[in-house]
C-alpha positions, -999 to +999 in steps of 0.1 A: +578+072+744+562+104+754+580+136+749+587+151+780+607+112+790+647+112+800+669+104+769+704+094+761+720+112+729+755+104+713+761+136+692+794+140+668+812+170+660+836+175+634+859+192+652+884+186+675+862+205+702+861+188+737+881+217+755+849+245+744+823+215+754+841+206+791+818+237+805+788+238+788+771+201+792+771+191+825+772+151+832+783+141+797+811+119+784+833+140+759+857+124+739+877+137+715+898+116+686+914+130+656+890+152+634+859+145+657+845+151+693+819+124+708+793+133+736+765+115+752+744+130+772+714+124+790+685+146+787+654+151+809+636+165+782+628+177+747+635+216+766+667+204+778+676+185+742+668+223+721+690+238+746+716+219+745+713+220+710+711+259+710+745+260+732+764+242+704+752+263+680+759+291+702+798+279+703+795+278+662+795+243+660+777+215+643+765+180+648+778+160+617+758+131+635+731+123+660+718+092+676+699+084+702+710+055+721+690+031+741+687+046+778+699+023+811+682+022+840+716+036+859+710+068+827+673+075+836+654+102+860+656+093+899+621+102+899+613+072+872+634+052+893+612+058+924+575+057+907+585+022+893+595+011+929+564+019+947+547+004+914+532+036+897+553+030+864 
């Protein structure tokens, strides 16, 4: 997959931090369970990933885990969406 393609992260934190996150990542699902916050988030690119990574590290907190997850056609880039229709992907 090249670098600069749309893709869907599920990133754990350790803390119970879904309140600080609410703000900061736009068009994410935040869930937060005793001990541990969930989010997945879809990223454009590997600019958007760092800098999403650089705003939780900017909020002092920590990824105790990191996976990326298989991306859905209803996930990816409208523009992917529209090359594939007219056939150019």
């Amino acid at each position: 997959m090249p670098s600069d393609a749309p893709c869907r992260y599920q990133i754990v934190f350790r803390e119970e931090c879904a309140s600080s996150l609410a703000g900061i990542v736009a068009d994410a699902v935040i869930e937060s369970r005793p001990g541990h916050t969930c989010v997945v988030a879809t990223v454009r690119d590997q600019s958007e990933f760092y800098g999403l990574l650089d705003r939780f590290a900017g909020l002092a907190l920590r990824p105790v885990s990191l996976v990326e997850l298989e991306l859905t056609r209803k996930d990816e880039d409208p523009a992917a969406s529209a090359r594939r229709a007219e056939g150019n992907d």
